[in-house]
Every structure is written in structure tokens, then in C-alpha cells.
N, C-alpha and C positions, 0 to 999 in steps of 0.2 A: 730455843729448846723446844720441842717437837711435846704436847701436851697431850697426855694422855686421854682416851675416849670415855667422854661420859659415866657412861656403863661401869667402864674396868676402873677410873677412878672413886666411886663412888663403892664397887666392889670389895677394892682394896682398904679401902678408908674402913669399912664394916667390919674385913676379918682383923683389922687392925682395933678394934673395940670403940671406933668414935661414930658415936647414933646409936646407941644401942646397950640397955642393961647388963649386967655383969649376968656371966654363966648362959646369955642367949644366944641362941647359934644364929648365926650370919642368914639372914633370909637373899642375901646378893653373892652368890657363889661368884669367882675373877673366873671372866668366862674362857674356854679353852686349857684354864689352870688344869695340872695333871695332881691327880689324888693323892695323897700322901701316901708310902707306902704301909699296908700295917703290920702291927709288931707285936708276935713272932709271924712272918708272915706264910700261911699255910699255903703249899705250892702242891701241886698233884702231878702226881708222873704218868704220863695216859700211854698205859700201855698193860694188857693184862699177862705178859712174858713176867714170870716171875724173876728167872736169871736176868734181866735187864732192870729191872725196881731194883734188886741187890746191888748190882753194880753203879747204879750209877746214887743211889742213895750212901755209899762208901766213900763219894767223891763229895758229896754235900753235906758229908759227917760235919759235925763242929758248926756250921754256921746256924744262926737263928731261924730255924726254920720248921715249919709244922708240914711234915711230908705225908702224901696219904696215894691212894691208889684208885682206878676205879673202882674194884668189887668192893673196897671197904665203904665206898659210897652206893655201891649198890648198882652200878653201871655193868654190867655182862656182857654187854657187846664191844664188837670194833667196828671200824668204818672201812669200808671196801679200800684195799689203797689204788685208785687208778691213776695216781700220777705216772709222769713217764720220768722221772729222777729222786734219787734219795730225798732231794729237800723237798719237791713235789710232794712227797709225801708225809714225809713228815711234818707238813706244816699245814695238810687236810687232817692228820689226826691228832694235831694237838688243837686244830679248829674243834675237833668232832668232841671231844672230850673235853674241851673249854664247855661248850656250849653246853653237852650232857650234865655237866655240873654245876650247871647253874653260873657260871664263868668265875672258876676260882682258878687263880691262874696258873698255867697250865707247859707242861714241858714235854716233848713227843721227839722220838727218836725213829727212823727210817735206816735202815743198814743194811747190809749183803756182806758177800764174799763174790770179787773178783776176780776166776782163777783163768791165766794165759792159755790155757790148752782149752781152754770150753768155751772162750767168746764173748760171748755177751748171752748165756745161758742160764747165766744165775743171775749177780746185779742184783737189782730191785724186785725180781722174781726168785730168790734166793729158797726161801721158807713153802712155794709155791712147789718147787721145783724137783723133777724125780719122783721122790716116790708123795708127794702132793703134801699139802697143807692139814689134811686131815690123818698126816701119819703118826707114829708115836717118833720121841726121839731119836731112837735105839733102830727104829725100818728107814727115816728119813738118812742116818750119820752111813748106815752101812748101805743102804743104795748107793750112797752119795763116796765110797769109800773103796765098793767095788767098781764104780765107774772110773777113781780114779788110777786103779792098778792098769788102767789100758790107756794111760797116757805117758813120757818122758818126761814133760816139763808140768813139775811142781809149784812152778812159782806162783804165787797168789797174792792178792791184797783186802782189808778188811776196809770197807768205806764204811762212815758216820755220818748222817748230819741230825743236830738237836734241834729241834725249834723250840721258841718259847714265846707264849702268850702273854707276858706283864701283868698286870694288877690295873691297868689304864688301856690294853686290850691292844699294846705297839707288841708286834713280831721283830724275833731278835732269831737269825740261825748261827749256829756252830757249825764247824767242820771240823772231823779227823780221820786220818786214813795209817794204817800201818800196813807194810811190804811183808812177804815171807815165805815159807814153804809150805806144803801138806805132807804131812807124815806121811809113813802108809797104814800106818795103823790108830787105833784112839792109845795114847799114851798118860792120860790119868781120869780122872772123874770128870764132870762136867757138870755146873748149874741147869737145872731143868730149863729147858729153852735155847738153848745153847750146844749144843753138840758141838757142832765144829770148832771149837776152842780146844776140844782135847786134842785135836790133829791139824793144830795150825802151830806152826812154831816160827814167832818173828824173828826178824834180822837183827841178827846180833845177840839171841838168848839161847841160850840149851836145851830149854825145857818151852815146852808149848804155852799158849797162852791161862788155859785150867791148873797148869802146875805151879806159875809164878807162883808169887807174895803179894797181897794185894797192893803191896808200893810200888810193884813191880809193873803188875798189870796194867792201873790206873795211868802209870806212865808214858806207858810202851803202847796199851790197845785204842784201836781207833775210835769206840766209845769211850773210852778213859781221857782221854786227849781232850774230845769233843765236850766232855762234862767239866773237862778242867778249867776250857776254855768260859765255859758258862759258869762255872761258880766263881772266878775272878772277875763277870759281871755281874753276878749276885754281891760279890765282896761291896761291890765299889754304889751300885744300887741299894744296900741297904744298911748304907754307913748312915 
């Protein structure tokens, strides 16, 4: 049998209580050991889109968790995204915002809309794009709504991908993607940040993605998928 090192046995033996007075913490941390997780453990959504905090904190309803934001920590900015793909990015800005907060750990989202008649036009320059990144919702949905009336084909797709920082600082990504059409018009309200959701209507719903149920949404949207997919490794992480 193959005997363990020095070090990591005598580590071991510590956090197990032998050398050592009652209630004194281990001065021989087991080296490489990953940190316990803590409980409730507070996880930060990096991302100052308020429609996407709402969303994807619906999807992490219920489990033990202390959710908070940048601004509530007092972080105002974002990180430039220069990746050249959704997880590219998303996994510089949940670095950027691990690190801004002092590394608590951290969950960051990168997404687009990819519509067949326009290319590779939107993608990861989605929020960039048309009438630009410093527009209001309301100039960004109708730039974006009369360019569509000069196209035939509709069809579109929502990409996701989540990254997630851990509490021991290991990256974990999500993916989700949903198929669909563009209306030609916005057909209900829309979360601040979010526009395009009132004139996306997936496959196989009636009603656009802003109009579902939020059972609905979570299920059917490509960041609902991709949060879903993350909090069944939150499930299993923080058993």
C-alpha cells in the first residue's frame, strides 16, 4: 500500500484532532485540499443588466444561497468584452468581477442573438450593434426591428454561455441555446435590458419569450437552460 507524504499525513492526522488541543485550529492545512464550501454560500452575479440578475436569480430561487450584484457591492463598471466567442467572454467577466470583489464567487453570463439573414452581425457584438451600446432600449429594439422588416427569413437563435468562478477559484461553463422567429413587431413588455425578448418568439410557443410564465421562460430560454444547467451543479455542490 502506497504511504502517504509526510506533509499530507501528518496534515491529516491535525485536522483530525490528534497533536493538538480541543477548539485549536489546524496550524497544517492537507495541502492542495479544496475549501469547504460555505453556508449559505453568497455567490455574485457579475453583470450590471438588471433583466439578466432577474432572470437568472428566478432560476437559483430556493437554494441556499446569498445572491448579490455588482453595484450592491459598489463595483460600476464592466470589463471590456474582447473575446472572440460567448464563453470567451463570459469567462473574462466573471474573472473581472471575481477579482473586483474581492473573489466571492462569481457567475457571468455572455449571450447574443443569432439571426440567419444578418450573419455573423450580431453574435457576441449583439448589444454593440446598430444603433450602439450607448443607446436606450427603446432606439437599440427599433433600429434593430426596422432593419428587420428588410429581411424574408426570420429565423433566429438565442446563445448563452454562464461561467462560474467556485469558492476554490475552478471555472465551470454552461451552455444554452434556443431556435425561433422575430416577430415584426415588440409584442409585450420587456425587462430593462432585454429588448429583444418581446420580439423573439421560440419554437414551439405562441407567445414571445417576455410574454411566457416564468416556468416557461426558464425552460424554453437559452439563459434559462444555461442557469438550469448551473444550479443542478450548485444542487449537487452544496449538498
Amino acid at each position: 500500500m502506497t504511504s502517504l507524504r509526510p506533509a499530507v499525513a501528518k496534515a491529516m492526522a491535525c485536522e483530525q484532532g490528534y497533536g493538538r488541543q480541543e477548539n485549536e485550529k489546524c496550524p497544517h492545512p492537507t495541502p492542495n485540499a479544496p475549501h469547504p464550501t460555505p453556508y449559505p454560500m453568497q455567490l455574485l452575479i457579475g453583470t450590471n443588466n438588471q433583466g439578466k440578475i432577474i432572470e437568472i436569480s428566478e432560476v437559483l430561487s430556493g437554494l441556499e444561497l446569498d445572491l448579490t450584484h455588482p453595484k450592491k457591492l459598489g463595483i460600476e463598471t464592466d470589463p471590456d468584452e474582447t473575446g472572440s466567442s460567448f464563453k470567451e467572454n463570459a469567462i473574462l467577466k466573471a474573472k473581472y468581477f471575481h477579482s473586483a470583489s474581492g473573489k466571492i464567487p462569481t457567475i457571468a453570463d455572455d449571450s447574443g442573438i443569432i439571426v440567419e439573414s444578418l450573419g455573423d452581425e450580431l453574435g457576441i457584438h449583439t448589444r454593440r450593434w446598430g444603433a450602439g451600446p450607448a443607446a436606450s432600449d427603446e432606439e437599440w429594439i427599433e433600429y434593430f426591428l426596422k432593419r428587420m422588416k428588410e429581411e424574408e427569413n426570420k429565423r433566429a437563435a438565442f446563445v448563452c454561455t454562464l461561467a462560474y468562478l467556485d469558492h476554490n477559484e475552478k471555472l465551470h461553463t454552461f451552455e444554452g441555446r434556443c431556435e425561433g422567429v422575430i416577430t415584426d413587431e415588440l409584442e409585450a413588455d420587456y425587462l430593462p435590458g432585454l429588448p429583444i425578448s418581446a420580439c423573439f418568439r421560440p419554437d414551439g410557443e405562441k407567445a414571445v419569450f417576455s410574454a411566457l410564465t416564468i416556468e416557461q421562460k426558464n425552460s424554453t430560454s437559452h439563459r434559462g437552460k444555461a442557469s438550469q444547467k448551473l444550479r443542478i451543479h450548485l444542487e449537487n455542490s452544496l449538498k
